[in-house]
Each structure stands twice: as C-alpha cells, then as structure tokens.
Steps between C-alpha positions, in 0.01 A plus 500: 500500500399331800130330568428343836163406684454715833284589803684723664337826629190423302248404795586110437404512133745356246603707194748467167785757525714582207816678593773641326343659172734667317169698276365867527209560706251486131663156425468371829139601474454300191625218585311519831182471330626240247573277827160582648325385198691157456449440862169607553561689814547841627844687581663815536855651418624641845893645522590356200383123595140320350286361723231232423263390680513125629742226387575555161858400468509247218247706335696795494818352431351311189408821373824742548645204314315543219558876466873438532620578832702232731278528783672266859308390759627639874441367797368172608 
C-alpha cells in the first residue's frame, strides 16, 4: 500500500492517493469512509485507488496504522 500527496490532472488542486489496496470493492468502501471521518475531508474510491481531498498525508497514514495496514509514503 502506497500513499503519496499529488496534483496531477486535478486542475492544480492537491489530493491524498492510496494505491495498491489489496481489499474488495465493500472493504475498500469502508475504509474509505473511516479515512474521511478521521481526516475530516471528502474523497472518493476511483479504479481501485482513494482519493482525499487536500493534504492529508500524515493524517491518513496515522490512521491505516492504527487499523493495521503498513501504509509507505511514494513520491517526494
């Protein structure tokens, strides 16, 4: 599981993008809204990858920890 910080081809806003989840669709879901609510943003699961809205990479990564998964951070 990968989570980097990114603008790309989102009209010069910056999202979190999770990568590499190895869950079904239902528990991707889940623990899309379980990251929305400890972040306090919006997001969306798109081709298998969360989105959130804004910078919300230590945020995020605080909280996959504490539901078990070894989350990385990508990029720079």
């Amino acid at each position: 599981m990968r989570i980097q910080r990114t603008r790309a081809g989102k009209g010069g806003k910056t999202v979190t993008l999770i990568t590499g989840l190895e869950l079904s669709e239902a528990e991707a879901r889940a623990l899309l809204r379980q990251l929305k609510a400890s972040c306090g943003t919006g997001g969306t699961l798109k081709d298998g990858q969360i989105e959130l809205q804004g910078d919300q990479l230590e945020a995020a990564l605080t909280a996959l920890e504490r539901q078990g998964f070894q989350p990385k951070r990508a990029g720079g």
